[in-house]
C-alpha positions in Angstrom: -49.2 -38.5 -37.3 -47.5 -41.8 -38.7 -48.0 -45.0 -36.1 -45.1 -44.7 -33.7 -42.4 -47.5 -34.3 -38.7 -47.7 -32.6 -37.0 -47.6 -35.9 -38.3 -43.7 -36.1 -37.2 -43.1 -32.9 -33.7 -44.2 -33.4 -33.8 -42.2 -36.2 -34.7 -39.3 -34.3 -32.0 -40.2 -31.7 -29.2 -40.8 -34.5 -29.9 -37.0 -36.2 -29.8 -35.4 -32.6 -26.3 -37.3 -32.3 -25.4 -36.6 -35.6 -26.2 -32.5 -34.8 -24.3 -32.6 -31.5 -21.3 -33.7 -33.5 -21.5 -31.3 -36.0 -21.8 -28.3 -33.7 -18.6 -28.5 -32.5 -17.6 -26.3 -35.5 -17.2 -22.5 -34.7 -16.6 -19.8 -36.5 -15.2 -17.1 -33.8 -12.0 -15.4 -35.2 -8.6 -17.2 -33.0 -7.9 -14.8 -30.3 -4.5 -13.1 -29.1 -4.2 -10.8 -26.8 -3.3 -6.9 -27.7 0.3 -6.5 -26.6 0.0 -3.7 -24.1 0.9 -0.5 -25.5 3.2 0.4 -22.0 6.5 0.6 -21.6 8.5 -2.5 -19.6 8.9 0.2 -16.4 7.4 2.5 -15.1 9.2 5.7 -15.4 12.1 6.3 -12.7 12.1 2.5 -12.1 14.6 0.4 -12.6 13.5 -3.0 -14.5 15.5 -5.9 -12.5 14.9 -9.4 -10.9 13.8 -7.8 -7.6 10.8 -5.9 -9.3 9.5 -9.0 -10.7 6.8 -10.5 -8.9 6.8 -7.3 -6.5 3.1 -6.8 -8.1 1.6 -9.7 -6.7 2.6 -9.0 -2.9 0.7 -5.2 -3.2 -2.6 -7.3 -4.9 -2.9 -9.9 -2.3 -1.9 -7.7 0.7 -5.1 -7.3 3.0 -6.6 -4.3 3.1 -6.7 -4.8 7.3 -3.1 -4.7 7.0 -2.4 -2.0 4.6 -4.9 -0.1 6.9 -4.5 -0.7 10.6 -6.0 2.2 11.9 -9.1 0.6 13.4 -11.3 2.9 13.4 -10.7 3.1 9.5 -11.1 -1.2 9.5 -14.5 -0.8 10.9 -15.6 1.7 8.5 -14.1 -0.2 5.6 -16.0 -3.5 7.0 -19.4 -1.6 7.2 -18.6 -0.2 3.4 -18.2 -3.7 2.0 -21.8 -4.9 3.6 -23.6 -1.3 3.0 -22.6 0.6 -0.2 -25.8 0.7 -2.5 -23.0 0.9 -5.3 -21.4 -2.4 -4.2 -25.2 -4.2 -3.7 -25.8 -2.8 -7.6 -22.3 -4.1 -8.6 -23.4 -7.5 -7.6 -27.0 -7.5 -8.6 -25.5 -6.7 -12.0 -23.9 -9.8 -11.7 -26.8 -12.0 -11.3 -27.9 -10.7 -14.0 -25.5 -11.4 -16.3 -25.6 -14.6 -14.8 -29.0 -15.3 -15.4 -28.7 -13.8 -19.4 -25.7 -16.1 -19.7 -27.8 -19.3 -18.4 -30.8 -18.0 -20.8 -28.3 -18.0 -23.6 -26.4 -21.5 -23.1 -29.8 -23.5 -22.9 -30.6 -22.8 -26.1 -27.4 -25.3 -27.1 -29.4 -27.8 -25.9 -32.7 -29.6 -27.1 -36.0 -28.2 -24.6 -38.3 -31.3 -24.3 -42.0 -30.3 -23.1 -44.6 -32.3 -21.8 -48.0 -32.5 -23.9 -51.7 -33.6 -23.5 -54.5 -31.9 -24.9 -58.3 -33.3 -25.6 -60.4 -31.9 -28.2 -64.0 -32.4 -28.7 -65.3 -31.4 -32.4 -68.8 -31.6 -33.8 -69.5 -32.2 -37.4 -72.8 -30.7 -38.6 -72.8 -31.6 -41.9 -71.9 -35.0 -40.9 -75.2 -37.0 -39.3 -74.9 -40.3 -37.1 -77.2 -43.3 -38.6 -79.6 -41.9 -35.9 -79.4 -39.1 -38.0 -77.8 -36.7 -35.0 -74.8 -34.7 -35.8 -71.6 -36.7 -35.8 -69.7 -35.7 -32.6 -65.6 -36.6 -32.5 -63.4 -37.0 -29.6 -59.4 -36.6 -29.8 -57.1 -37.3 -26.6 -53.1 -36.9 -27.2 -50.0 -37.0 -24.2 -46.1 -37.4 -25.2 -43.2 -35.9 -25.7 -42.1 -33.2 -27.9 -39.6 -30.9 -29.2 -39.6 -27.5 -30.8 -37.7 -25.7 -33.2 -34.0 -27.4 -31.8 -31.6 -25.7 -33.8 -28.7 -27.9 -35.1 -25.5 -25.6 -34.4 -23.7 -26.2 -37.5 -21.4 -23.6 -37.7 -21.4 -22.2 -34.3 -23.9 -19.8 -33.8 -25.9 -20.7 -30.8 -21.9 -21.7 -29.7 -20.8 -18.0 -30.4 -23.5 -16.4 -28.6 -23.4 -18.7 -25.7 -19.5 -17.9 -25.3 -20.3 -14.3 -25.4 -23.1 -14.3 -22.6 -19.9 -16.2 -20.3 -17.5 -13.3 -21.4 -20.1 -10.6 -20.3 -20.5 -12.5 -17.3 -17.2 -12.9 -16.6 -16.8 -9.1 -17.3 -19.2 -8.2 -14.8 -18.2 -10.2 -12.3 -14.6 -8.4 -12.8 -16.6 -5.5 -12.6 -17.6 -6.1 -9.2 -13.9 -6.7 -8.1 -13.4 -3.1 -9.4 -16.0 -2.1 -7.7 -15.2 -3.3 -4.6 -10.9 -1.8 -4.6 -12.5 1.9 -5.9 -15.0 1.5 -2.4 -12.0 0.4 0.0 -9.7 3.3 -1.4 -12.6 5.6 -1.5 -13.6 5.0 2.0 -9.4 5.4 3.2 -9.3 8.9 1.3 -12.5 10.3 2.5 -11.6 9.2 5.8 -8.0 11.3 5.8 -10.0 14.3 4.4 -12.6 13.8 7.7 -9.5 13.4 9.4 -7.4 16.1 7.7 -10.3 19.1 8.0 -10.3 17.9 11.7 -7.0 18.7 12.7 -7.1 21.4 10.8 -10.3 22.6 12.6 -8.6 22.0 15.7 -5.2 24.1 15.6 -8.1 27.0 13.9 -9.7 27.0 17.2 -6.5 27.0 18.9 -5.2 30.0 16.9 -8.3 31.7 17.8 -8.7 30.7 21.3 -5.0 32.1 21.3 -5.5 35.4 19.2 -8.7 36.4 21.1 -6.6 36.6 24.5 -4.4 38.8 22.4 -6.6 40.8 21.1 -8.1 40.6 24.7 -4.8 42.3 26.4 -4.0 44.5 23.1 -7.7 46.3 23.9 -6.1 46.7 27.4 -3.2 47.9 26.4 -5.2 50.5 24.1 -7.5 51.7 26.7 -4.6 52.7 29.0 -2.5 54.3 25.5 0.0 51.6 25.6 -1.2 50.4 21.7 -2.1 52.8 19.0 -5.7 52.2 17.5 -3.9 50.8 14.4 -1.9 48.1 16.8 -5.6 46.6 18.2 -7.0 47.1 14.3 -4.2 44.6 13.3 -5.0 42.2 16.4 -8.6 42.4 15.5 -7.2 41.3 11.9 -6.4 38.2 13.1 -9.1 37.3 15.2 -11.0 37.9 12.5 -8.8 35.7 9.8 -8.9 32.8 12.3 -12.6 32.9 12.7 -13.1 33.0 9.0 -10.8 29.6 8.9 -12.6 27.9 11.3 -16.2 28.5 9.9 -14.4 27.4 6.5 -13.0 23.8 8.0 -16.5 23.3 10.3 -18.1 23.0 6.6 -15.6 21.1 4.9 -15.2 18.4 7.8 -19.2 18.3 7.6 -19.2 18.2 4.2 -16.3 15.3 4.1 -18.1 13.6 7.0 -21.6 13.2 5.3 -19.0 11.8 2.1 -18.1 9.1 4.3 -21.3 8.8 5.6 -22.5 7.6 1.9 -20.2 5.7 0.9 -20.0 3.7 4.6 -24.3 3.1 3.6 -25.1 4.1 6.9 -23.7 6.0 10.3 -21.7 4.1 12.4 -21.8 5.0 16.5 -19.2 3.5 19.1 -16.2 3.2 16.5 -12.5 3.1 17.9 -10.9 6.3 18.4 -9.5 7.5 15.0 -5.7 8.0 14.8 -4.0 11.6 14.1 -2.3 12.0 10.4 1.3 12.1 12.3 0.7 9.1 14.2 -0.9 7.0 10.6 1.5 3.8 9.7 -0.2 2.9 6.9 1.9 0.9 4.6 3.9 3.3 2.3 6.5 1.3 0.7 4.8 -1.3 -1.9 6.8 -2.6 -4.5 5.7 -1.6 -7.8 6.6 -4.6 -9.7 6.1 -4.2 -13.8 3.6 -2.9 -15.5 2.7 -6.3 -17.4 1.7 -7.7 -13.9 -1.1 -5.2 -14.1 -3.0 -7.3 -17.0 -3.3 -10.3 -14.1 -3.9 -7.9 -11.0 -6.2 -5.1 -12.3 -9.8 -6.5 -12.4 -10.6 -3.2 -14.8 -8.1 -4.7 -17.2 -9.1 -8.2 -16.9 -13.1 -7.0 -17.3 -11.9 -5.0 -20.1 -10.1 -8.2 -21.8 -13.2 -10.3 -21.3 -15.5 -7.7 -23.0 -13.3 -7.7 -25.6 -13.8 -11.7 -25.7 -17.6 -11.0 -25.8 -16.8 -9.0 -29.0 -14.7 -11.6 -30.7 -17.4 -14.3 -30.4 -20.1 -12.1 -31.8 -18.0 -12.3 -34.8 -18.4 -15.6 -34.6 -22.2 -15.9 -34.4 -22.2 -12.9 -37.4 -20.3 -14.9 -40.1 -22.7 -18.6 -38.6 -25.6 -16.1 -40.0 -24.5 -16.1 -43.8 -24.8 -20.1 -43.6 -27.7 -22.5 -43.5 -29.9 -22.6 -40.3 -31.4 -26.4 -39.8 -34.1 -26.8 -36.9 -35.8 -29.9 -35.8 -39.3 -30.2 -34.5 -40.3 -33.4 -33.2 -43.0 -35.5 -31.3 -43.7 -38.9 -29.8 -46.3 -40.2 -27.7 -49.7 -41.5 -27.8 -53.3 -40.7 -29.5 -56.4 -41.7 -29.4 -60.4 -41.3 -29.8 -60.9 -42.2 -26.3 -59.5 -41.0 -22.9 -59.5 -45.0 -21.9 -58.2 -46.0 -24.8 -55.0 -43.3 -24.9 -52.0 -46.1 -23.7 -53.5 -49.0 -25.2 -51.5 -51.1 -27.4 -51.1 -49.3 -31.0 -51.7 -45.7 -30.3 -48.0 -44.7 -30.8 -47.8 -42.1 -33.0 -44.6 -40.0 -33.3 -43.8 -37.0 -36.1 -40.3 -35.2 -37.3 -39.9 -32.2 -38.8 -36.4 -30.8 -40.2 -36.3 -27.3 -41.5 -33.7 -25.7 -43.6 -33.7 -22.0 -44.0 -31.0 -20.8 -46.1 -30.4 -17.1 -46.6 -30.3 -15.8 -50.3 -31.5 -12.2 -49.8 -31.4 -10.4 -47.4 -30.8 -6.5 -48.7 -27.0 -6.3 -46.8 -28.2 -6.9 -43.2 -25.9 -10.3 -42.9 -23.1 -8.1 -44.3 -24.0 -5.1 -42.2 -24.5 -7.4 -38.9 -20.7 -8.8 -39.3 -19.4 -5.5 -40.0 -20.7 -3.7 -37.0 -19.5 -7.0 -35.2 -16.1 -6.4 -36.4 -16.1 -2.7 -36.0 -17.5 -3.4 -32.1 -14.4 -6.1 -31.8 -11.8 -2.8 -32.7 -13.5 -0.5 -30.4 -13.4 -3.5 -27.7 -9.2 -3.1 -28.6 -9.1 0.2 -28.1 -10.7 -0.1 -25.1 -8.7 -2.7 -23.7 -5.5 -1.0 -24.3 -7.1 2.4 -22.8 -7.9 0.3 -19.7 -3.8 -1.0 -19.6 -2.5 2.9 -20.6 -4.8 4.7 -17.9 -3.4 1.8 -15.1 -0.2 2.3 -16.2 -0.5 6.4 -15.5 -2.2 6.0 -12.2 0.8 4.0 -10.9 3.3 6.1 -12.5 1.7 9.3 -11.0 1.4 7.4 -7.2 5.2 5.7 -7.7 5.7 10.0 -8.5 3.8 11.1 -5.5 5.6 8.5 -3.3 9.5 9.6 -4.4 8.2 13.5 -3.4 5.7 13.8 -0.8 7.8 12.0 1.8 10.7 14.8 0.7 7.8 17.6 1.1 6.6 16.3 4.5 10.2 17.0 5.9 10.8 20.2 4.1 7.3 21.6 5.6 8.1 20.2 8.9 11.5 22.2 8.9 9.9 25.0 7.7 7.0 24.7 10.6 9.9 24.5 13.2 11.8 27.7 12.1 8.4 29.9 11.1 7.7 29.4 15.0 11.2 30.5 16.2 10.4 33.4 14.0 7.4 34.0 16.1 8.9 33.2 19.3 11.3 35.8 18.2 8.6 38.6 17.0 6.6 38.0 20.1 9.7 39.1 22.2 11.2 41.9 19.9 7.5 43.2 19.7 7.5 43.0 23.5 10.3 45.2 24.2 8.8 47.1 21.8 11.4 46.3 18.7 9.3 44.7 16.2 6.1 46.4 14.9 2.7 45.0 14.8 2.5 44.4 11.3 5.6 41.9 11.6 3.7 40.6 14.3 0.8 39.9 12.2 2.7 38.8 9.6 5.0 35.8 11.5 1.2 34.8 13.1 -0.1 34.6 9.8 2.8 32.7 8.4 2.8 30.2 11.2 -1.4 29.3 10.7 -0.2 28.6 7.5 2.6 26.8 7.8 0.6 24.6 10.1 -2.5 24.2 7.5 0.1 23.1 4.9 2.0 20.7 7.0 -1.3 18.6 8.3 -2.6 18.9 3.9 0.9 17.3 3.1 0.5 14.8 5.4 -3.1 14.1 4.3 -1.5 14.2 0.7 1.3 11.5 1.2 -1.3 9.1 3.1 -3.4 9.1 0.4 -1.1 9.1 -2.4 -0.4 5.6 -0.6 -3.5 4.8 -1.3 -3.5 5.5 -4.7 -0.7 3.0 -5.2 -2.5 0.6 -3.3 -5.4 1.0 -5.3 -4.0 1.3 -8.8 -1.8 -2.0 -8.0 -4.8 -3.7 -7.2 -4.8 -3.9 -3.6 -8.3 -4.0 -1.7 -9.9 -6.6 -3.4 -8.8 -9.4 -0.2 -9.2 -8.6 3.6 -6.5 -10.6 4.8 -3.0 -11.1 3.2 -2.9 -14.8 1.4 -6.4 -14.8 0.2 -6.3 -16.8 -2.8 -7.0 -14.2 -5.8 -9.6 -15.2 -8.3 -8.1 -16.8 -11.5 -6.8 -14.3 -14.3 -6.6 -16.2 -17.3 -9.5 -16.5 -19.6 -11.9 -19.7 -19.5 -11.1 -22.4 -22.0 -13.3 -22.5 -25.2 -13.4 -18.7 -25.3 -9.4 -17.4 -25.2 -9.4 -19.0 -28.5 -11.6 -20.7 -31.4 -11.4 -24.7 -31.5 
């Protein structure tokens, strides 16, 4: 090492000034945005001033008042602080985190701490006692290693697309958390849904067994044929089939919840019928470009895509000279007292310039995939906006029909039981036969079963809209939504 002087410290200080300046260059492609390969409506909508904006009140509409049932709020609650998927959407976060930390320190110089003794001995060098010569080395200061000076970008590049993977993941989580809210609200109606369907099964049954009970009466004095208690059996029989059938689908549905809830909950409100449900069913759909603010898929989906870009960035830095600095100041000496004693400065700079001239293609080959990872990030992104814009379209469908359907199945409940009132009677008097008998019961069961599945049907198609507008991310309506737009320094290249 040289003797350590304060003219080559400043001129260590004036090339780490001199590289800080000359990083600011970048190389990442200027971004813009895909234009979203929608229509300006969604289909059956009418584009006006009232629609605009209409977006935003279905996003930051709580999910405690979309959902007031609650017994559904308390499940929804314990889903947010349980769900193993939720607890591995967030973990991935701090991970990203951490990579994108790792990442951004290396735009900065690492200083280390150093002191080291060494103690050598010299055999074929003799003391003028004629003992082997014995030398002592003692060294403390400062030093740094291999800083790159980021010429053209490249520690820049990588560092900006560490934040856009963050970013992405953190998105990710948001996701996350709306596909667990409307998850939990659909398996819920299906718990609910199988339940009242159990329960009008056991009804029919407790119903067609006292049937059955006086047809077997009416047998053994010769009122009824055998065929006549055959067909009464029939539906006993059909009923108990149905009821098995919902037990295991209400079981099934209730371990469903079960999971995705993270644990079972005891002493929860009572749960309200399907009828008596006033969930929120009329959300304004706003316009589909208010989807690329709203939709955390689409927004992680833009920020990968901003990951990709500056990769191209630190791909093209790689065809261009890579200067590192290695440098040292401190103190040395051949004695541990004398280590800070006046003239044992000693400080050392080492530049390095490595300059690629061959390489076989794998520059080229590393841009390329760079750029062919940037397109597939594209199509991505628009596949993301196309597959929001069809689940809106199919729940602002469901919405205009299944309200329509509820009624029509509702009338047609209300006239298949006149038909049975009116069978029951006519079969009485001994009018009707027992196969029309059996036939209106069997009509009304249904008719029954389909009018609790439409319900369960138009409840959850509202939850589809709320989902696919973005709604379940806050708990209470007003809480401020996280910032859509990209961070500065990565949206575009300086």
């Amino acid at each position: 090492m040289s003797h350590f002087s304060i003219h080559g410290l400043a001129k260590l200080g004036s090339a780490m000034l001199a590289a800080g300046v000359l990083s600011a260059c970048s190389l990442i492609p200027t971004y813009q945005r895909p234009a979203a390969p929608v229509d300006a409506a969604y289909p059956g909508t009418v584009d006006s001033a009232s629609a605009i904006g209409a977006q935003r009140e279905a996003a930051t509409l709580g999910w405690r008042e979309f959902f007031p049932d609650r017994h559904l709020q308390a499940l929804i609650a314990a889903a947010l602080e349980n769900n193993r998927d939720l607890r591995t959407a967030a973990l991935n976060i701090e991970a990203a985190r951490a990579q994108y930390n790792i990442t951004s320190a290396d735009r900065l110089p690492n200083l280390n701490l150093n002191a080291n003794a060494a103690r050598q001995r010299l055999a074929a060098v003799q003391s003028p006692t004629g003992q082997p010569l014995t030398s002592n080395s003692y060294q403390v200061g400062l030093g740094l290693a291999a800083f790159e000076l980021d010429f053209f970008g490249r520690v820049r590049s990588l560092s900006q697309s560490a934040l856009a993977s963050y970013l992405s993941t953190e998105e990710a989580r948001q996701s996350a958390q709306i596909s667990l809210v409307s998850q939990v609200a659909e398996a819920y109606l299906a718990e609910r849904s199988f339940a009242e369907q159990m329960a009008i099964a056991q009804q029919t049954l407790d119903s067609r067994q006292s049937d059955y009970t006086l047809a077997q009466k009416r047998f053994d004095v010769g009122v009824d044929s055998s065929l006549d208690l055959s067909l009464s059996n029939t539906l006993v029989q059909s009923a108990r089939t149905s009821l098995a059938t919902l037990k295991r689908q209400r079981a099934q549905a209730d371990n469903a919840l079960t999971l995705l809830v993270g644990k079972r909950i005891d002493n929860l409100p009572a749960g309200q019928t399907l009828s008596d449900q006033n969930i929120v069913a009329d959300i304004p759909a706003g316009l589909p470009s208010d989807l690329l603010t709203r939709r955390p898929d689409i927004r992680a989906a833009e920020q990968r895509l901003l990951a990709a870009n500056a990769n191209i960035g630190a791909a093209r830095a790689a065809f261009f000279p890579r200067i590192s600095l290695t440098a040292a100041f401190g103190s040395v000496s051949n004695t541990l007292g004398g280590l800070f004693d006046s003239g044992s400065g000693a400080w050392s700079f080492s530049p390095q310039l490595t300059l690629p001239i061959f390489d076989a293609g794998r520059n080229r080959g590393n841009l390329t995939l760079a750029e062919v990872r940037k397109n597939l990030a594209v199509v991505d992104y628009e596949k993301t906006i196309q597959t929001a814009f069809r689940e809106v379209a199919d729940a602002l469908v469901g919405r205009e029909t299944l309200t329509e359907q509820v009624e029509a199945q509702e009338a047609f409940l209300k006239v298949t039981q006149e038909r049975v009132d009116l069978t029951n009677l006519r079969y009485k008097n001994g009018i009707a036969s027992s196969f029309d008998r059996l036939d209106a019961e069997r009509e009304l069961f249904g008719a029954q079963q389909a009018l609790i599945q439409a319900r369960a049907l138009r409840l959850t198609n509202s939850v589809d809209l709320y989902r696919s507008l973005g709604g379940g991310l806050n708990e209470v309506t007003g809480t401020a939504l996280p910032p859509a737009a990209p961070v500065p320094g990565i949206a575009a290249a300086k």
